[in-house]
C-alpha positions in Angstrom: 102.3 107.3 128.4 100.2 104.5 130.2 98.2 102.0 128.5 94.6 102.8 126.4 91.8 100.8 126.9 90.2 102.8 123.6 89.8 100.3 120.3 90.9 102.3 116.8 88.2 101.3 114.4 86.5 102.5 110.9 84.4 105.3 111.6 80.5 105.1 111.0 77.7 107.1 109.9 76.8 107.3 113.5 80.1 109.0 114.7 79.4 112.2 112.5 78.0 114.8 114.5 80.9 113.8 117.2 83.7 113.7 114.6 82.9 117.2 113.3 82.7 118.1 117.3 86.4 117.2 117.5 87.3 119.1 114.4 85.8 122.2 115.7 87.7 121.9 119.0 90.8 120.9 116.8 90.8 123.9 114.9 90.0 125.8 117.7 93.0 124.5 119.4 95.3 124.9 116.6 94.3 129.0 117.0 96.9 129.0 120.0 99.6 127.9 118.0 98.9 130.7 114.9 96.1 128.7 112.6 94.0 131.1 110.7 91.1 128.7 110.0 88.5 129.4 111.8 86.6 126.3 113.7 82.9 126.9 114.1 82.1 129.1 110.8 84.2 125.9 109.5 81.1 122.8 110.9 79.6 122.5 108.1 81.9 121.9 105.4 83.4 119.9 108.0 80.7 117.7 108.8 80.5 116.8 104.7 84.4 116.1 104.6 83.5 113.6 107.7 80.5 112.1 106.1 82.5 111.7 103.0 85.6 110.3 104.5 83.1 108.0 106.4 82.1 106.6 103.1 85.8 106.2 102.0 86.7 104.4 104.7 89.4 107.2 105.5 88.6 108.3 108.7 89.1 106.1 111.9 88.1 106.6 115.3 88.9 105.9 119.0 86.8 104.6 121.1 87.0 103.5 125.1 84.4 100.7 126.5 81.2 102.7 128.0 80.4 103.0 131.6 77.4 100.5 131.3 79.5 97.9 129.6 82.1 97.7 132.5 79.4 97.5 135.4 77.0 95.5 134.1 80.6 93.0 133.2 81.5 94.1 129.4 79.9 93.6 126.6 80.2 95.5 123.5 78.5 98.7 124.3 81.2 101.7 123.7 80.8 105.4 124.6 81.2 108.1 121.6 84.3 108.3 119.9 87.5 110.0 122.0 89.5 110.5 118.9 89.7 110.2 115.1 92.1 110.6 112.5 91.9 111.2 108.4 93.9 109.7 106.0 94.3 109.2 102.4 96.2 108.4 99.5 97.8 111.8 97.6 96.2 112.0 94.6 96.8 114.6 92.0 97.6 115.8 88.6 101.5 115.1 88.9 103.5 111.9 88.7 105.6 111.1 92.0 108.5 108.5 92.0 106.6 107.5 95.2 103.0 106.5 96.5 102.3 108.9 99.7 100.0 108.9 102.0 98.5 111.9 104.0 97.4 112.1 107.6 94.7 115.2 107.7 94.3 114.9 111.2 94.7 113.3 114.2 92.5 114.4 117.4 91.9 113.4 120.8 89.8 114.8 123.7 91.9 116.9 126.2 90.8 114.3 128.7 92.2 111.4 127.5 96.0 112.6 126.4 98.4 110.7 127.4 97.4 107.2 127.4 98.3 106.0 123.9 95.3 107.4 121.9 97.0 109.3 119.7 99.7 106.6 118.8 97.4 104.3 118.3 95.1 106.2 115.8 98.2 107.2 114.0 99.6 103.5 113.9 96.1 102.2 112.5 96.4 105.2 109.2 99.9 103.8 108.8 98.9 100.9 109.1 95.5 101.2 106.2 97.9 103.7 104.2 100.7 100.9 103.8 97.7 98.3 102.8 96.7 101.0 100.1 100.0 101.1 98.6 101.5 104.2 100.4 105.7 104.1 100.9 105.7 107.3 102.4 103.3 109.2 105.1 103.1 113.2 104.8 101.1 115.2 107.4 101.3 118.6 109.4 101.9 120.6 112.0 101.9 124.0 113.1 105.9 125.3 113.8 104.2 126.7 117.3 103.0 123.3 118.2 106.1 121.8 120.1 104.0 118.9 121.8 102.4 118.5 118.2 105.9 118.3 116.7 107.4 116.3 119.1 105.1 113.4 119.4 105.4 113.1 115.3 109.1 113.3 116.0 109.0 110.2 118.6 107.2 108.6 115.9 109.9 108.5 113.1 108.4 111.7 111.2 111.6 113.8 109.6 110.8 117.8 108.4 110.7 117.5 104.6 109.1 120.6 103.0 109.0 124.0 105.8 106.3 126.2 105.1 107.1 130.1 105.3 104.2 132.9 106.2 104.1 136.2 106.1 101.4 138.6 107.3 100.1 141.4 104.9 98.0 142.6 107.6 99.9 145.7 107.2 101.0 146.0 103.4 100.4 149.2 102.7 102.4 150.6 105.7 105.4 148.4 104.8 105.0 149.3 100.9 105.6 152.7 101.8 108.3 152.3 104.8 110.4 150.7 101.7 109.4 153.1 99.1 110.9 155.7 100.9 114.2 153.7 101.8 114.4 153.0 98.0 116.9 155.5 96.0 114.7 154.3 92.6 111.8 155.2 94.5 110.4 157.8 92.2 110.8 155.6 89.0 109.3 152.3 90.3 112.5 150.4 89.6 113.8 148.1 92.2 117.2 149.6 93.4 120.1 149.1 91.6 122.7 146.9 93.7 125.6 147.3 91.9 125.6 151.0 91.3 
């Protein structure tokens, strides 16, 4: 990992459209690994969780110094947003012996992985979550992500709650592949184990 010249900073109304762009590449992403949302029917609702977020001051965003600001000798111009990440305080209906904090996501552009981004957005939600009150940071990632899961790894996150799937694509086909297995078959009773 070399060394990012992008600055993590609150996210403004003006980073919307590109925000949501990253989402829908996100998601689309996360397909590989075995996701089931879907990215681009997704924009819209998307785009309101952004705006939203936006207002909460729960959404950062990366950004890297734009071509015209280094040749003309800096200056403050900066280029779109290269990543972003959500965050927020857990809030709910039940009582926790513990304030947590949740990391929604964290993004950045093929392009630029690799150079600290990532860390960096994640050290800045830590960071605000802490401030807020948060003693413990929740957030997740696919089982078929390896890089995913290793670079929360390298960053101090343990596996506390494991998520199990199944498919019921194909139900009915497995329904009946067990019904006939079954010696209670007939009378809808679960077999008998002991007799």
């Amino acid at each position: 990992m070399c060394e990012s010249d992008a600055r993590v900073e609150p996210a403004t109304a003006d980073d919307v459209d590109a925000v949501t762009d990253m989402w829908v590449s996100l998601a689309a992403g996360q397909r590989e690994h075995g996701a089931t949302l879907r990215a681009e029917a997704n924009r819209a609702t998307v785009r309101e969780w952004v705006a939203q977020s936006v207002v909460t001051g729960e959404l950062f965003v990366a950004r890297t110094p734009s071509p015209e600001a280094e040749t003309e000798g800096g200056g403050d111009g900066d280029s779109d947003p290269v990543g972003f990440v959500g965050f927020s305080l857990e809030r709910g209906d039940y009582e926790r012996d513990a304030v947590r904090g949740t990391v929604s996501n964290l993004y950045v552009v093929p392009e630029r992985r690799g150079e600290g981004i990532g860390a960096a957005l994640l050290d800045a939600a830590e960071a605000e979550l802490a401030e807020a009150g948060a003693e413990h940071v929740a957030l997740e990632a696919l089982a078929d992500n390896d890089r995913a899961r290793e670079f929360y790894a390298a960053r101090g996150y343990d596996l506390h709650r494991v998520e199990l799937t199944k498919s019921l694509g194909d139900a009915e086909a497995e329904s009946t592949d067990s019904e006939a297995e079954s010696p209670d078959a007939e009378s809808g009773d679960p077999p008998n184990e002991s007799g």
